[in-house]
C-alpha positions in Angstrom: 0.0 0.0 0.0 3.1 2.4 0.7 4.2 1.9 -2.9 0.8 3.0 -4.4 0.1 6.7 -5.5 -3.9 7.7 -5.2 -4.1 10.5 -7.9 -8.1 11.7 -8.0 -9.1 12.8 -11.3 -11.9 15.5 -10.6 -11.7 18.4 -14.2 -12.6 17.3 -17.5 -9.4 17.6 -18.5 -7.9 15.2 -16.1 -10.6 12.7 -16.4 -10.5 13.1 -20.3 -6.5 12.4 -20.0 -6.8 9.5 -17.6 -4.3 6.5 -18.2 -3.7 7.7 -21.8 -0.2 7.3 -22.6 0.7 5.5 -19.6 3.2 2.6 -19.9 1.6 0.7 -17.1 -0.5 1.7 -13.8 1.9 -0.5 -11.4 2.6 1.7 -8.8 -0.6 4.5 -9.7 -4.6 4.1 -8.3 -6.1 6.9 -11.0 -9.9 7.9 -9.1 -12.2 9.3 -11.4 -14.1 11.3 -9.3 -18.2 12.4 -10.7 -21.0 15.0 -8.6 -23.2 12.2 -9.3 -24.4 8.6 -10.2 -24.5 8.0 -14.0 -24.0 5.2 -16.8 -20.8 6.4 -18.1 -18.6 5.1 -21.2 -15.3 4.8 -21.1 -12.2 4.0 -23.6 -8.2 2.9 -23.6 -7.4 4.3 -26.4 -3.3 5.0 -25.9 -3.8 3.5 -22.6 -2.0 -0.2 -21.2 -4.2 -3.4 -19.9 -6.2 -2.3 -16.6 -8.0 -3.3 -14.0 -11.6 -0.7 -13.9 -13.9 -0.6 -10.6 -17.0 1.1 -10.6 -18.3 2.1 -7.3 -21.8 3.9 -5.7 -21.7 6.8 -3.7 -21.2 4.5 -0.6 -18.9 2.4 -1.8 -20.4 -0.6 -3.0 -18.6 -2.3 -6.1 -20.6 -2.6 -9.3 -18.4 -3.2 -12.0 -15.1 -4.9 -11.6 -13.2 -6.3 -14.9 -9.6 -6.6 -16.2 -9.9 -4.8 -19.5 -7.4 -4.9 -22.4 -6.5 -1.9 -24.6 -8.6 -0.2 -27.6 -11.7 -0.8 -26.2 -14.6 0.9 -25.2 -16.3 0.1 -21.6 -20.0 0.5 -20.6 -19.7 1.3 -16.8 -23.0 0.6 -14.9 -24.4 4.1 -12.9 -21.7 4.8 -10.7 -20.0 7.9 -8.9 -16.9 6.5 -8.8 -14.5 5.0 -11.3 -11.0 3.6 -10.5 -8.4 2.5 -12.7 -5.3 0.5 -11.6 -3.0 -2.6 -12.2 -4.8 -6.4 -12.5 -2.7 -6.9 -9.1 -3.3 -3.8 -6.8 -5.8 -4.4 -3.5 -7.8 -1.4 -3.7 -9.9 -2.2 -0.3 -7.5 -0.3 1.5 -8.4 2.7 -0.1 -11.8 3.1 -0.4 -12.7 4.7 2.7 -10.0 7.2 1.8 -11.7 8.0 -1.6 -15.3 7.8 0.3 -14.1 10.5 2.7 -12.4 13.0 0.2 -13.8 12.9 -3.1 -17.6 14.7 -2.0 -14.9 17.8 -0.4 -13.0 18.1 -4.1 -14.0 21.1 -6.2 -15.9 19.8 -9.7 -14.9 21.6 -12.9 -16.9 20.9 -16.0 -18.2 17.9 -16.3 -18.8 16.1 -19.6 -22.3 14.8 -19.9 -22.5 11.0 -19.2 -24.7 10.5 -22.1 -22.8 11.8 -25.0 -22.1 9.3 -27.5 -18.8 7.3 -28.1 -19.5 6.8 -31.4 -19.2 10.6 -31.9 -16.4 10.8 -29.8 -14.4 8.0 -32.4 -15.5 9.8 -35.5 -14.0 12.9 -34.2 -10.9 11.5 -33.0 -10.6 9.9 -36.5 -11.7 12.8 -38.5 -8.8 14.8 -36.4 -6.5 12.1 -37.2 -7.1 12.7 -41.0 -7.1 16.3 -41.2 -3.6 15.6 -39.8 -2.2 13.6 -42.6 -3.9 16.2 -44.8 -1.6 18.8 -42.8 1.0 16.9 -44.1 0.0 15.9 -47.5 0.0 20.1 -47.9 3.3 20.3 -46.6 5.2 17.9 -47.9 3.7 17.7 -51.8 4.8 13.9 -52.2 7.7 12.5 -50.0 8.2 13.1 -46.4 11.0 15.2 -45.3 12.5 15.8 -42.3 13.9 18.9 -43.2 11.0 20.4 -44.0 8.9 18.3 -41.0 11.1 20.1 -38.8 11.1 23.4 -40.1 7.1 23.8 -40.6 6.1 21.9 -37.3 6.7 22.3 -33.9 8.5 19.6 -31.7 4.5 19.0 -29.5 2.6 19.7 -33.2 4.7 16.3 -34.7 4.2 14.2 -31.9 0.5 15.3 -32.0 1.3 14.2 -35.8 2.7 10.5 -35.1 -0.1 9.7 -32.4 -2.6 10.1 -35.3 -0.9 8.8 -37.5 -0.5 5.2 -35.4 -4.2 6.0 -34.1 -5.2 5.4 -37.9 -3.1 2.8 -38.4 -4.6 0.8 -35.5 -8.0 1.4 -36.8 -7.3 1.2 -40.8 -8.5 -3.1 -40.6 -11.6 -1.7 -39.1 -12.9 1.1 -40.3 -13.0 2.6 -43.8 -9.6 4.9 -44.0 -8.6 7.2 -46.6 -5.8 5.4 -48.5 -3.7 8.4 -48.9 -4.4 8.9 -44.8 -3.4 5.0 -44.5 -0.1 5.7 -46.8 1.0 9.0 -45.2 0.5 7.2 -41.7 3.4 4.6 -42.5 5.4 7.2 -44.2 5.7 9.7 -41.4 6.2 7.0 -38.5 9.0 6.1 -40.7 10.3 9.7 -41.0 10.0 10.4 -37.4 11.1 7.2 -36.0 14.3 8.3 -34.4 12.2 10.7 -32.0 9.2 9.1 -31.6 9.5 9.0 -27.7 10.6 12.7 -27.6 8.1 13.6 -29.8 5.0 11.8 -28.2 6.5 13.4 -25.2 6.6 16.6 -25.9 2.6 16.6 -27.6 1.7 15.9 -24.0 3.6 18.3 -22.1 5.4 20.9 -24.9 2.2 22.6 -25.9 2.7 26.6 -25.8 2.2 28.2 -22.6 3.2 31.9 -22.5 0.3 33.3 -23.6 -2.2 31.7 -20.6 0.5 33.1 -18.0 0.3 36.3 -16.1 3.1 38.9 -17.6 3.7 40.8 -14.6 7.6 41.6 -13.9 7.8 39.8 -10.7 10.1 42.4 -9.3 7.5 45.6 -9.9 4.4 44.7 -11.2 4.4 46.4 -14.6 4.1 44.4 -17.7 6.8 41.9 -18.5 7.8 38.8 -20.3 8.9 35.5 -19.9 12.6 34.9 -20.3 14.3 31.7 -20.2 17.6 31.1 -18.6 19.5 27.8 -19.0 20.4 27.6 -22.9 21.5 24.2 -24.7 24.1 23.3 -26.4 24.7 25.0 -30.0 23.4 22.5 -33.3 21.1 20.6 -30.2 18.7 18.5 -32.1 15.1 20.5 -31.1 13.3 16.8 -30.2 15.0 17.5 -27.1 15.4 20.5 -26.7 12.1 21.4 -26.3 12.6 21.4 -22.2 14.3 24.8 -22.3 11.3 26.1 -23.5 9.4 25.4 -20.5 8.2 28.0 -17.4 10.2 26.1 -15.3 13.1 27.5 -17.1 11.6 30.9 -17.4 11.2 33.9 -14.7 8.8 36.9 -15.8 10.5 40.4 -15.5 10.2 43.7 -17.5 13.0 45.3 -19.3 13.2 48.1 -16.6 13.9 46.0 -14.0 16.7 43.5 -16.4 18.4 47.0 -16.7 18.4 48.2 -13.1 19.4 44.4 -11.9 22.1 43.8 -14.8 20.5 40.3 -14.8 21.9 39.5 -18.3 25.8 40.1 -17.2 25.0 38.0 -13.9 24.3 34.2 -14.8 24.5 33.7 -10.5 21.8 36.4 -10.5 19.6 34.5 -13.2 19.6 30.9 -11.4 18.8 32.4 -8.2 15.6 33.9 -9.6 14.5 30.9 -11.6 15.7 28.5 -8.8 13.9 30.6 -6.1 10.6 30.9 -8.3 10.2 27.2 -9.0 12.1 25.4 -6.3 12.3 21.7 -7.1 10.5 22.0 -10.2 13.7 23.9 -11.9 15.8 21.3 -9.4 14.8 18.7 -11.5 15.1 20.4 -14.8 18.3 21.8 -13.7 19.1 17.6 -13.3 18.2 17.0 -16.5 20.3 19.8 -18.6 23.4 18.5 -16.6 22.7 15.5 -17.4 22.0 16.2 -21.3 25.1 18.6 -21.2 27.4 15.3 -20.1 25.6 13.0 -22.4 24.9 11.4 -19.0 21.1 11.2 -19.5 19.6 7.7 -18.5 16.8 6.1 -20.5 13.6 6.4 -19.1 9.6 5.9 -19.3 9.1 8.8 -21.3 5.4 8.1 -22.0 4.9 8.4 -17.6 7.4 10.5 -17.2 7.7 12.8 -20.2 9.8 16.0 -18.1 12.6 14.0 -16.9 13.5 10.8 -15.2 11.4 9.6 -12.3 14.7 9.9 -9.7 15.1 13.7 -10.9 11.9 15.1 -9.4 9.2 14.5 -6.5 5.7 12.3 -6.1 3.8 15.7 -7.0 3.8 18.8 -8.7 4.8 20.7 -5.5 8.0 18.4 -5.2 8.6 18.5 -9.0 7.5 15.4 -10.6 7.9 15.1 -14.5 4.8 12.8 -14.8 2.4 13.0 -16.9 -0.4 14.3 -14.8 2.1 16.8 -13.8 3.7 17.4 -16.9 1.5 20.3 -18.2 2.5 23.4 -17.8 1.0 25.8 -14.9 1.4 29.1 -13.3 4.1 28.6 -10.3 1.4 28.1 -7.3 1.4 25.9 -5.0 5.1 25.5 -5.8 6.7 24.4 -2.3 9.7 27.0 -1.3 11.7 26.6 1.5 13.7 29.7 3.4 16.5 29.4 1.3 14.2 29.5 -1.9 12.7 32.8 -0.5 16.3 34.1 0.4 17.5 33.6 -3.1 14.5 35.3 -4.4 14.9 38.8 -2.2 17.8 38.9 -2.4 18.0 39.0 -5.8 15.0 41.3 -6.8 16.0 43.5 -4.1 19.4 43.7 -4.5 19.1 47.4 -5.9 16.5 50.3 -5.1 14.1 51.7 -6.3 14.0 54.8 -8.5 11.6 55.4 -10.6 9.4 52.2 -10.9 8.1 51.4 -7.4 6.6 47.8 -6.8 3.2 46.8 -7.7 1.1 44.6 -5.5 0.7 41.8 -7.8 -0.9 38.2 -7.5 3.3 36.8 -8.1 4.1 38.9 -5.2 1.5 38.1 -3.4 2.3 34.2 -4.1 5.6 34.9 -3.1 4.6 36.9 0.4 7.5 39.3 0.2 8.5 40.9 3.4 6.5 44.5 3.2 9.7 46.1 4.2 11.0 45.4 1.0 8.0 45.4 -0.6 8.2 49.4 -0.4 11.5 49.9 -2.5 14.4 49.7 0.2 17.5 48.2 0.1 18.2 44.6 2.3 
């Protein structure tokens, strides 16, 4: 039981994500967590062999089956699903889950009813309109030169998932024969990447943009500037890490001036280290490690970030797995004094002049001192 991680799946988007992707649910208890009692359908699509429980609102099991991968699964009304290895003893769990789940916050809910066949004939027709992307692109064979100049690192492993979700389905279901062709073609092209690729469609997707760009040192409006830089002519399927927030601190150009954060590398780690604690730890793990040509091989398809031994259990502690590989604002980031140390003492390592300090939701995540909150010098 010490071994097993209870992860409870309560948005849409964590529900719809699920054990997709997932080598193998060994050492993970996934707890799909529902407002109320409804017939529900599930799939495993992209997910491995499972075990599926379906409990009531007081626990009582009502569907319990070992189910293989690529089906789809008509659970009986329940308010609980759980997904987990053929071998894991869920007993000891369930009074956890009865106790917790009805205190979780709900966000969007899909309705129970919609149908799966709907759901399949999108996912397909998406899958197509892919391989017509790349029919448009490519005008005849595939090229990796021009694959990697036209698409982004997360856009081609989006690519290669539709192209082997096709594939799967092509003995089944009526399939374009161009679709069918281009499938093989760019699973060939992309075949020394594929890991990195699929890796990077879950976790690479742009981010900037849904981020607050306040300077984190006054307030005003700012961007997001990365610090750690790879190595020149690094291949971009794996280089797609730098481009990460947890590589990233936002400041304005005001306060880059006044600091002279571009002339002091020391300066730079100290804000980025400070602002995402563990997460950059493990990052900054991972660029060593790439820099050496030390990196180990791991499960990318649970652990997508980095290697399981570089990060946490959580978010918090800087996991890389996959329901913690998308990319977030820095709460609920877990800092310790000398994580807060590095961080004052850094943005407040010159005064004030002109631009005085904002009160900002960074700052207020960050709960600077209000000493230094009003422009002095430390």
């Amino acid at each position: 039981m010490n071994n097993i991680r209870l992860h409870f799946l309560v948005s849409s988007d964590q529900r719809a994500l699920g054990a997709m992707f997932m080598r193998d649910l060994k050492r993970d208890l996934l707890a799909f967590v529902y407002p109320t009692e409804a017939a529900r359908t599930f799939h495993t699509f992209f997910c491995p062999s499972m075990r599926m429980v379906g409990l009531s609102s007081d626990g009582q099991v009502l569907f319990d089956e070992i189910i293989s991968k690529w089906r789809f699964i008509k659970m009986p009304p329940c308010r609980y699903v759980l997904e987990c290895g053929p071998k894991i003893d869920i007993s000891p769990f369930i009074q956890t889950i009865l106790s917790v789940a009805p205190d979780l916050p709900q966000s969007g809910a899909i309705d129970p009813g919609t149908g799966m066949d709907s759901l399949l004939f999108a996912l397909l027709s998406e899958a197509v309109a892919d391989m017509r992307r790349i029919r448009d692109t490519h005008h005849g064979r595939i090229r990796t030169t021009i694959q990697r100049s036209k698409f982004e690192v997360w856009e081609r492993g989006q690519i290669v998932s539709s192209a082997g979700f096709l594939l799967d389905f092509c003995d089944s279901w009526s399939i374009p024969h161009n679709a069918v062709r281009l499938s093989h073609s760019i699973l060939r092209a992309e075949a020394p990447y594929l890991d990195e690729l699929v890796a990077a469609s879950v976790a690479g997707i742009p981010w900037q943009h849904e981020f607050p760009h306040e300077c984190m040192r006054c307030g005003k409006p700012g961007s997001w500037h990365p610090i750690l830089r790879p190595s020149r002519n690094s291949p971009v399927e794996i280089t797609w890490r730098y481009q990460r927030p947890e590589n990233a601190i936002p400041i304005c150009h005001h306060c880059t001036e006044t600091l002279g954060l571009l002339r002091d590398e020391a300066m730079q780690i100290d804000l980025v280290w400070g602002l995402w604690a563990a997460r950059f730890e493990a990052f900054w793990r991972w660029h060593r490690a790439w820099k050496n040509n030390h990196l180990p091989a791991w499960d990318m398809a649970a652990y997508p970030l980095w290697p399981r031994e570089y990060g946490g259990e959580t978010w918090e502690s800087g996991s890389g797995a996959l329901q913690d590989a998308r990319p977030r604002p820095p709460a609920h980031v877990t800092r310790n004094m000398d994580h807060m140390h590095a961080l004052q003492s850094s943005l407040f390592s010159k005064p004030f002049r002109r631009r005085q300090p904002g009160d900002t939701h960074l700052q207020k995540l960050l709960n600077f001192r209000s000493d230094l909150a009003q422009g002095e010098t430390p």
